[in-house]
N, C-alpha and C positions, 0 to 999 in steps of 0.2 A: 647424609639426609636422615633425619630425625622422624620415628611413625606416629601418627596422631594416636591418642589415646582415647578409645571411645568413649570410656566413662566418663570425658570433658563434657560432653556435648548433653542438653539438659532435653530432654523431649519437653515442647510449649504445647503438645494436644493430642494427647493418645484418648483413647478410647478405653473405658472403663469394661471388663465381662458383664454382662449383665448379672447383676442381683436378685435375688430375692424378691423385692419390692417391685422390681422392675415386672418382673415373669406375673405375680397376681393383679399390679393395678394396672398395667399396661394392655391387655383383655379385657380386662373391665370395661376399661374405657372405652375402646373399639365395641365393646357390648353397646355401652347406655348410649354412645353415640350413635349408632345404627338404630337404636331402640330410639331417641330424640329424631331420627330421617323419616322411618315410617310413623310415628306416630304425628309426627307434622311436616309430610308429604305435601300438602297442600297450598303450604307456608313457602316451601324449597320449591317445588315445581310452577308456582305463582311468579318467582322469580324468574327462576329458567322461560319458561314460557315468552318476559318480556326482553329477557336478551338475545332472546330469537327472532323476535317482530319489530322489533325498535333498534335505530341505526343509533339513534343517541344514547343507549345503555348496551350496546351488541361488545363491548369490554368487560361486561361480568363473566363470559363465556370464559376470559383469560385470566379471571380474576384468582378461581381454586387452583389450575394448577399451578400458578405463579405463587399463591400461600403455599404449596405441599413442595415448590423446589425450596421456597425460601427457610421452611422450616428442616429439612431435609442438610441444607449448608449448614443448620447448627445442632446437625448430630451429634459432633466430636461434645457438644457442651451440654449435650440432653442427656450422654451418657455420663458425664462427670455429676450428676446430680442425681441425689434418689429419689423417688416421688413418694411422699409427704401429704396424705389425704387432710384434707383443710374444712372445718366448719363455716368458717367465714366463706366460702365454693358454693356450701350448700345455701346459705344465706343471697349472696346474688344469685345464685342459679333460680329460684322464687322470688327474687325480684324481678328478672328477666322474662318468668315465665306469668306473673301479674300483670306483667307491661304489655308480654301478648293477650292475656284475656281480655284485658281493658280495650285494647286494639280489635279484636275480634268482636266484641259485645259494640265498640261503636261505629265500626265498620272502617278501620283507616287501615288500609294496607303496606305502606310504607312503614308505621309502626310497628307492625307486625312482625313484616318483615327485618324490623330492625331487631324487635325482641326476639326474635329466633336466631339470628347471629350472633347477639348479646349472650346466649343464653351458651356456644361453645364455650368460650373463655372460661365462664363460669363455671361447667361440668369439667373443662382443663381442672379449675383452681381447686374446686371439690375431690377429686380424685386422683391427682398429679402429685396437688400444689401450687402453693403462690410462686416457689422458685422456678418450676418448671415453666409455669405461664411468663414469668419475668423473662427466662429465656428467651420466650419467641413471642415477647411482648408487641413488637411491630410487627412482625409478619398477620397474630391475632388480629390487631388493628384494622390492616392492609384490606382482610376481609370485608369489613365497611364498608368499600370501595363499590363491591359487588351488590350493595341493593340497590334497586332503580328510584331515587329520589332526586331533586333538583328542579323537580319540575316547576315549582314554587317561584324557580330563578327564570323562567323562559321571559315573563311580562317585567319584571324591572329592565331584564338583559336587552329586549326588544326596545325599550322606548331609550336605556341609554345609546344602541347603536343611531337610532333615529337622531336622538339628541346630537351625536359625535359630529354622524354625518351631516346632518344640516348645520350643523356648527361649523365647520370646514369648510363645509359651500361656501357660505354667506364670506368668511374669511377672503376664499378666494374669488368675490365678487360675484358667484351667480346670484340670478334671481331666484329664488325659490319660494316656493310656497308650500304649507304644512297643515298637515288638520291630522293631530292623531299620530299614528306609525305612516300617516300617507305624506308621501310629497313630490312634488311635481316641478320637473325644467321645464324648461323650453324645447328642449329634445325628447322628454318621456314623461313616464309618472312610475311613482315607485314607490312600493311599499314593504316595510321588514314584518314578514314572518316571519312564525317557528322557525324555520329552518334558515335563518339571516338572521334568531338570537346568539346564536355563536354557541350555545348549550354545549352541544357536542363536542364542538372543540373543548372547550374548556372542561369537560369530563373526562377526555381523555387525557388535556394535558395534566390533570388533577395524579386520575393513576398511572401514567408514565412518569410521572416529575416524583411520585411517593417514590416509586422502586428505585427510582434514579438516586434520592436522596438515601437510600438506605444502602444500596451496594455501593455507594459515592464516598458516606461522610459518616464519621463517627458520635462528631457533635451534634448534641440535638438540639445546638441554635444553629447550623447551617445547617440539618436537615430542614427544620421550620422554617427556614430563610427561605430554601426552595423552595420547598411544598408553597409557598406564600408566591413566590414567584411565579408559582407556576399555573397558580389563579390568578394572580393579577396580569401578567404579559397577556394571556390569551384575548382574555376582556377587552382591553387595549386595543390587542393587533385585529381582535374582530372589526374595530372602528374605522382602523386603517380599511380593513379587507373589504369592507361594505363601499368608503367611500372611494376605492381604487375601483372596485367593480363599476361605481356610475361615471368615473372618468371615463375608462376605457369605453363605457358605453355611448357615452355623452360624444367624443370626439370622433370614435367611428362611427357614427349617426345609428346606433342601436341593433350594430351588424356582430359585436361581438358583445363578450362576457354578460350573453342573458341566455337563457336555457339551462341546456347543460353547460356549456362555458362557463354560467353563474358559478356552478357546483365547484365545477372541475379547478379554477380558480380557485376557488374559496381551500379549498383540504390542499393544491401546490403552495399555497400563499403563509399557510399553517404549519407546513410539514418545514417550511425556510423557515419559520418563526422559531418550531421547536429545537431543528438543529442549531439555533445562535444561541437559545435559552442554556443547553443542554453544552453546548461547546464553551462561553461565558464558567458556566456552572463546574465544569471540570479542573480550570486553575485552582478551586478553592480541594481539590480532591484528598482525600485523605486514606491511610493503610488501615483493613478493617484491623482491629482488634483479634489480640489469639485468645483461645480458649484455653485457661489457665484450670488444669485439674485441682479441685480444692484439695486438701491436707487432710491425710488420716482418720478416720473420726469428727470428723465435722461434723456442722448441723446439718450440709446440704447432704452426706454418708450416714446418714444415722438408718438404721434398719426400724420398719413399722411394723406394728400388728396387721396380720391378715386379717385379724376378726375385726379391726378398723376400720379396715380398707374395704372388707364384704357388708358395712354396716354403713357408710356412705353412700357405697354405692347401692344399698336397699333403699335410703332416704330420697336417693337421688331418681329412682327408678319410682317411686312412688308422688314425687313433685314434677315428673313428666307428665306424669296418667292424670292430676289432679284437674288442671285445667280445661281437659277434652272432654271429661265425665263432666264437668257444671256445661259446658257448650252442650254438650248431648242432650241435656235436660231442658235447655233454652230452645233449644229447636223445634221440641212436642209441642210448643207453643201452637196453638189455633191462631190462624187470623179472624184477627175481630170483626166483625159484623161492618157491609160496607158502609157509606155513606152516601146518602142522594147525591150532595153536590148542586143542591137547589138553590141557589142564587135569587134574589127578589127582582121580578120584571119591570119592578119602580124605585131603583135605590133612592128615590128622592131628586129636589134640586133642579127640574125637569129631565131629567134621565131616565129613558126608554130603554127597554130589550131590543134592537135591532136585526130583524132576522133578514134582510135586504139583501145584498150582493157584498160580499166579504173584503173587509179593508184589504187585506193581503192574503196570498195564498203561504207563507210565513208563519210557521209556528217553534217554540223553543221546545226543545229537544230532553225529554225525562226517558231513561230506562225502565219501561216495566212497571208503570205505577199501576196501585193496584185500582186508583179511580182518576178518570182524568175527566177535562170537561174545557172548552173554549165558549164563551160568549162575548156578542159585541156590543157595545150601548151605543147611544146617538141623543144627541142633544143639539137640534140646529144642524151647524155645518160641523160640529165636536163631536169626532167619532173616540170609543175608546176602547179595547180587547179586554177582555179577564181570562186567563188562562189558570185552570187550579190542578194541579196535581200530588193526590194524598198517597202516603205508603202508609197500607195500617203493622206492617214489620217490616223493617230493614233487613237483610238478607242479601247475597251477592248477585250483582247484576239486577236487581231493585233494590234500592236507597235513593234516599231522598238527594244527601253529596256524593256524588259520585263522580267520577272525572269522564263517566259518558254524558253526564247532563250538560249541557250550554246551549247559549245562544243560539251561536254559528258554530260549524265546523273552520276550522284556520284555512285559508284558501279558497274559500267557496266560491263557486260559479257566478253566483246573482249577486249574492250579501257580504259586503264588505262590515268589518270589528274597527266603526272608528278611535271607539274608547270605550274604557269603562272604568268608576270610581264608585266608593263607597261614599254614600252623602249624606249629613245627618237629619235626621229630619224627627216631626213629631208626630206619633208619640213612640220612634223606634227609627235606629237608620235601614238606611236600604243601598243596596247596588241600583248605579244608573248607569243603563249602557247606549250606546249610540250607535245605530247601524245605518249602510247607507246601499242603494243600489239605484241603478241608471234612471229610476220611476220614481222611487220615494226613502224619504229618511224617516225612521223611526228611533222615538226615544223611550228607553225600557225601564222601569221601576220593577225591583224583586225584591223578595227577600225569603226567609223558611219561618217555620212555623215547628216550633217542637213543644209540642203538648200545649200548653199556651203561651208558649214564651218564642218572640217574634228577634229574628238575628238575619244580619246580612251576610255573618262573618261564617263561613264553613266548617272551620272548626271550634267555633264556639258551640255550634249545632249538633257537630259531634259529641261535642264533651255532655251536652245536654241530654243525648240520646244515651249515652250509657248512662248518665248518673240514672234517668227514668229505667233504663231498662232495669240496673242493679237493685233501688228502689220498690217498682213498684213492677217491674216486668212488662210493662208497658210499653214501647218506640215508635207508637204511630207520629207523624208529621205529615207536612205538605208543603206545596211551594204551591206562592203567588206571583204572577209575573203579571203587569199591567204594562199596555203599549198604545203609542197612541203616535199621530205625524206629527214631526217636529216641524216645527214654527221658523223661519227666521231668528226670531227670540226665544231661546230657550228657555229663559226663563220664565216667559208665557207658558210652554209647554209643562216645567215641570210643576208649575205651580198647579197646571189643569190634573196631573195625574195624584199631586198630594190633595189637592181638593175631591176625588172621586174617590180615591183609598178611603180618606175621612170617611165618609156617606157609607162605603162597601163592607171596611173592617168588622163594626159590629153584628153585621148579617152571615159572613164566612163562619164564624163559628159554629152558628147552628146548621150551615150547608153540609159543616163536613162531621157533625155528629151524627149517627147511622142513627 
């Protein structure tokens, strides 16, 4: 018998002592990073806050320690590399941190929040290096994951499961009828909400299907393959899930799969989804990659100046502070002088002020404006509401877009969301929505008002509100919402509420200057 010879055997991923470089930037880092938590606290806990109230993002909660194991597996290759303080770090790192002020000046929180996760990598790339960040290039990524955005997706998601499911009916011969997200058998009526867009699912299958492709596959066309997959199957099996929910309801005459049973269905129905997605997805499985220590004297081994490395991270500690010191300043801002909100008791046309007994007890929903006002006019048997609500500064929890403002709330007691579209009209478009309850249908004409420039589009309104604010310091706005009974003919109706805007527009002006 022959003794192996140890010298054969090559080690594929030892572990370098730490260096030099390692010992001053690697402190550092953990410094400006702690220094980047409290000084935008606000940013990071705004997040946290919705992974705790919301079922459809309650997955950010697992999103950091799932970044801090994944980075952790590629020790062995964080130590093979010396970090390498990078200008081009500090360059996106104020890119990052411009994206948040612009976000913060026009009030979009989702941005924000994206520029303060944008802004790690960054302070990686600035103080590490690009090679260190290449390292744990997907795991940085994975972080993404963690802000609560998609919400954008609930109204296309909603009307394609609608779409699915009444497609599939009619297929298999029901009668059905539809108006909207609403439609109704002969056995029920039924409508997809929020929580029947399938969101959830497919957020979660989004960050389960990333971690899957990355401890899965080395290729980053079958990681993309998945991640691809793993948005599109959800999508899909929601259509299924919706329309399986009205069979079983349909056939047991509406004794099951409605209440909880809807729910409870709907996440067994998903969890079988992702097992077939996830077990499919595994024949393609592949061996991670070893971490191959670089050769003597490399670039990734090259020894830095400390006084580099303290001189980044001065730069970098100083393009943290930059942003919160101009918001400080924007803040002493006074609110400007209110406005009456005077409206003329005779727009013309024969249109009266109506002080009578109130079309609806129905009003659409503003946070915190700082002038609000509803009036009704009458003309004949043509009634019409003007509801106006100004913010003379955007601010949290008053702004003009805000995801507390709407119509309805999703689910409501009395008022059903038949629809609602952007429609163009003159001399500006507007949002037209459609509500309906067991008394009366109403159809809604809105739009925003920033400074003088009239938008349906929310974040067009945004981007209006910073340029004014950056500008001239200015963000006052307001919303107009005009509501009147629909007609049989809508197009009766909408033609009544573009002919009353006409008459009105010119007069709002001077209502809402103080």
């Amino acid at each position: 018998m022959s003794m192996l010879n140890p010298a054969s055997f090559t080690p594929v991923a030892e572990m370098r002592p730490v260096n030099g470089a390692w010992r001053s930037a690697g402190p550092l880092f953990v410094l400006l990073l702690a220094v980047m938590l409290v000084l935008y606290w606000d940013t990071a806990r705004s997040m946290a806050e919705i992974w705790l109230r919301s079922e459809t993002f309650a997955h950010g909660l697992l999103v950091v320690p799932i970044f801090t194991w994944l980075v952790w597996r590629k020790r062995v290759a964080l130590s093979n590399v010396s970090p390498q303080p990078c200008l081009w770090g500090l360059a996106a790192l104020a890119l990052s941190l411009a994206g948040w002020l612009a976000a913060e000046v026009a009030g979009v929180q989702v941005v924000r929040q994206l520029a303060f996760v944008a802004s790690i990598p960054a302070l990686i790339i600035a103080v590490l290096g690009w090679r260190i960040a290449w390292v744990i290039a997907y795991p940085l990524a994975f972080l993404f994951l963690g802000v609560p955005m998609g919400e954008n997706l609930m109204l296309p998601l909603m009307n394609f499961t609608a779409d699915f499911t009444v497609g599939a009916l009619q297929l298999l011969n029901f009668p059905v009828y539809r108006e909207g997200t609403f439609f109704e058998l002969p056995s029920g009526s039924w409508s997809v909400v929020e929580a029947c867009s399938g969101l959830r699912y497919l957020i979660s299958s989004v960050t389960v299907g990333a971690l899957f492709a990355y401890v899965s596959y080395r290729s980053i066309w079958r990681r993309a393959a998945f991640i691809v997959a793993s948005f599109v199957v959800p999508v899909i099996a929601n259509g299924f899930r919706a329309l399986m929910i009205v069979l079983l309801a349909h056939y047991s005459d509406m004794k099951i799969a409605t209440g909880v049973d809807h729910i409870i269905y709907g996440w067994v129905f998903f969890g079988v989804i992702m097992l077939l997605l996830f077990w499919v997805g595994s024949f393609w499985q592949e061996r991670e990659a070893e971490d191959v220590p670089p050769e003597a004297g490399s670039a990734a081994w090259r020894p830095v100046s400390t006084l580099r490395t303290a001189a980044v991270g001065i730069a970098a500690a100083a393009l943290l502070a930059g942003p919160l010191l101009y918001v400080a300043q924007l803040a002493q801002r006074p609110l400007p002088p209110l406005p009456g909100l005077a409206l003329p008791v005779e727009p013309g046309a024969g249109w009266t002020l109506d002080e009578g007994a109130a079309l609806t007890d129905w009003r659409p929903t503003f946070q915190n404006p700082d002038r609000e006002t509803t009036l009704q006019y009458r003309r004949n048997d043509e009634v019409i509401v003007v509801h106006l609500a100004w913010y003379g500064r955007q601010r949290q929890d008053a702004e003009l877009i805000n995801s507390g403002n709407y119509m309805i709330e999703q689910e409501h007691d009395v008022w059903s969301n038949v629809g609602e579209r952007i429609v163009s009209s003159s001399p500006h478009a507007l949002r037209e929505t459609e509500l309906r309850s067991s008394r009366l249908r109403l159809l809604i004409h809105d739009w925003y008002v920033v400074g003088d420039t009239p938008t349906a589009n929310g974040v067009i309104a945004k981007l209006l509100f910073a340029r004014n604010l950056l500008l001239t310091r200015d963000d006052a706005g307001y919303g107009v919402v005009l509501y009147t009974p629909q007609s049989e003919d809508r197009a009766k109706s909408r033609a009544l509420l573009r002919e009353f805007a006409a008459l009105l527009e010119p007069t709002i002006d001077e209502a809402v200057s103080p």
